[in-house]
C-alpha positions in Angstrom: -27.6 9.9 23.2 -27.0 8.7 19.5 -23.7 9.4 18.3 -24.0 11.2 14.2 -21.8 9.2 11.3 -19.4 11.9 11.4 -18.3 12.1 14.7 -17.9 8.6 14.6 -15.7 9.1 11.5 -13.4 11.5 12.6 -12.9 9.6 16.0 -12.2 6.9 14.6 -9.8 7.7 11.3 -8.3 10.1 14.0 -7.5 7.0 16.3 -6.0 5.0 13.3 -4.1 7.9 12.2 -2.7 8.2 16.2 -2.3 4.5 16.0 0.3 4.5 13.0 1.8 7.6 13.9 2.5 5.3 17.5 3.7 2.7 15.7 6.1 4.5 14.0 7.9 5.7 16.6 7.8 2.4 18.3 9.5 0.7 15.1 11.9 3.7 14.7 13.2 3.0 18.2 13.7 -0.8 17.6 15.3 0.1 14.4 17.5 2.8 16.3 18.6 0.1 19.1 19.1 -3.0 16.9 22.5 -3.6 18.5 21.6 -2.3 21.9 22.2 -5.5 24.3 19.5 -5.9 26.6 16.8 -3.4 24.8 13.6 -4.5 25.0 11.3 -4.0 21.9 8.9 -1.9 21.5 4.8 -2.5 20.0 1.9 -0.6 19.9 -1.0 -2.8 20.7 -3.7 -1.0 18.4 -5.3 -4.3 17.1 -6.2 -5.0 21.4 -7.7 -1.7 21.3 -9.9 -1.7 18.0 -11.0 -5.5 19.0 -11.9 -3.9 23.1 -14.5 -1.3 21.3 -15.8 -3.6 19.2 -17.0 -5.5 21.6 -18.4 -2.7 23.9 -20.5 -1.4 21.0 -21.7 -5.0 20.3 -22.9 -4.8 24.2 -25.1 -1.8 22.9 -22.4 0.9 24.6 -22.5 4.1 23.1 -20.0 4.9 20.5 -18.8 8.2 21.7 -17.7 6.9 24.8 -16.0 3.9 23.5 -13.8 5.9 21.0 -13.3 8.5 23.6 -12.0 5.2 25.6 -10.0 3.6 23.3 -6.2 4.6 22.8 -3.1 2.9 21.4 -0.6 2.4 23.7 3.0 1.5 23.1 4.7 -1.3 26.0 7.9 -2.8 25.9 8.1 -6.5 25.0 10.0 -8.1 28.2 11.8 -11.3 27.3 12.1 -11.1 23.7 14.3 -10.5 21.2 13.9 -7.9 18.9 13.1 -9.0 15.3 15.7 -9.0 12.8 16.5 -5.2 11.3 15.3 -6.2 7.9 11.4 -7.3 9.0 11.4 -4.1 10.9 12.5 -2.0 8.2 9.9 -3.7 5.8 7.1 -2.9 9.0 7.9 0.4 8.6 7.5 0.7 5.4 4.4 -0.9 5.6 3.3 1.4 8.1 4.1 4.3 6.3 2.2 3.1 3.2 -1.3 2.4 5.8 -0.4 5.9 7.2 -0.7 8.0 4.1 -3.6 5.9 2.9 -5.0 7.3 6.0 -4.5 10.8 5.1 -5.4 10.4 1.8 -9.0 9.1 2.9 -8.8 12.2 5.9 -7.8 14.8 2.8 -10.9 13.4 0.5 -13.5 13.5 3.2 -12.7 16.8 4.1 -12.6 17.4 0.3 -16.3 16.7 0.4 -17.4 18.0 3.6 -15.5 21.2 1.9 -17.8 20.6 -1.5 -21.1 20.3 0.6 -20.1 23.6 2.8 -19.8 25.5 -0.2 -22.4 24.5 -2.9 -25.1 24.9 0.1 -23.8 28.5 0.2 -25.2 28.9 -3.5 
């Protein structure tokens, strides 16, 4: 069954926006437990996820079921130091600056989809 351009949309600006809302709260814990001997660091492995459906559509797999499968996951990093507070404060920022872009592109999409719904009602 062929999957329409929107649904594929939403899915996947929905995962993105699930993504960095992960990763925040992964980087916000590190942050949080900087001096905690023996914490492990956290990640969100969303990049694994993104390059795993890629190559299921390329098979020919249907793109509904793909995004359906594909989540970000946050895992502890076993063995290794957590990065200085400084680089982790500047990945937050930078995830905060890809996370509003993401809204902002969800806000003018809808801002269209909006449009379209109400000039057909003229």
């Amino acid at each position: 069954m062929a999957t329409s351009t929107e649904a594929i949309t939403s899915a996947v600006l929905k995962l993105a926006l699930d993504g960095a809302a992960l990763r925040h709260q992964a980087l916000a814990s590190n942050i949080a437990n900087a001096q905690t001997p023996g914490y492990a660091p956290l990640r969100v492995s969303f990049e694994g996820e993104i390059g795993r459906a890629r190559e299921r559509l390329a098979a020919g797999e249907d793109a509904a079921s793909v995004l359906a499968d594909a989540k970000p996951e946050m895992s502890e990093e076993e063995g290794v130091a957590p990065a200085p507070v400084d680089i982790q404060v500047a990945d937050l920022a930078q995830n905060v600056v890809q996370y509003q872009a993401l809204v902002k592109g969800w806000s003018k999409r809808m801002a269209i989809l909006s449009a379209a719904i109400n000039e057909g009602k003229r």
